[in-house]
C-alpha angles and dihedrals in degrees: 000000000000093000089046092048087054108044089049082054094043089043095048091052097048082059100045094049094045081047092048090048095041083053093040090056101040091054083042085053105045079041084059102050125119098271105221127187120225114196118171137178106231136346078225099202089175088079092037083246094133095110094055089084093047095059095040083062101048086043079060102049093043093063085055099269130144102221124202111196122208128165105229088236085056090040109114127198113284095007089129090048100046099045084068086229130182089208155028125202115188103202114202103199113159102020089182095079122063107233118171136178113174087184082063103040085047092057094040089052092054087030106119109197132073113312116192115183106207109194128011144292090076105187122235100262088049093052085047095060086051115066129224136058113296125225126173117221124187133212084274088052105057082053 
């Protein structure tokens, strides 16, 4: 009865502690993850556009990225800088509407890491960090 008593027991904390570490390296590793800043400009429900973001986000985590989400009105003052990020990712999701946020535009210009603009309206700072001549098509003029 003994023997059976202490296997079970062996047996129960074997589990628990494989459990514990599995726990323990999955968190580490969520906690070591390239930290990337999304910043966007609107969730833009009016053209049914809201679940763009939310892609963009999962697009994101599922390349390994921790992903912090903040809309550019909510954006403070080195935010990009304090948050220690890899990234930062400008979504333009509604490019119909004018948001600005010069806090913003002043930390992604310093910012030294990798900057990816998704959408259009791309400021001037932003085109001259990108070379070539820049020419803006429209839907017409693709056909």
């Amino acid at each position: 009865m003994k023997n059976k008593l202490l296997v079970v027991l062996t047996v129960f904390i074997g589990l628990f502690a494989f459990s514990s570490e599995k726990t323990s390296m999955a968190s580490t590793a969520v906690q070591d993850a390239p930290k990337v800043l999304l910043v966007y400009d609107s969730c833009n429900a009016r053209e049914n556009k809201e679940k763009d973001v939310d892609t963009l986000v999962r697009i994101l985590m599922s390349m390994g990225r921790q992903v912090t989400l903040v809309s550019m009105n909510d954006y403070q003052a080195g935010q990009l800088e304090k948050g220690k990020y890899e990234a930062v990712v400008t979504m333009i999701n509604w490019p119909s509407m004018d948001f600005e946020n010069a806090a913003f535009e002043k930390d992604r210009q310093n910012f030294k890491g990798k900057k990816l603009h998704v959408g259009s309206n791309l400021t001037k700072s932003e085109q001259q960090e990108i070379p070539g001549q820049w020419v803006t098509l429209n839907e017409q003029s693709l056909l």
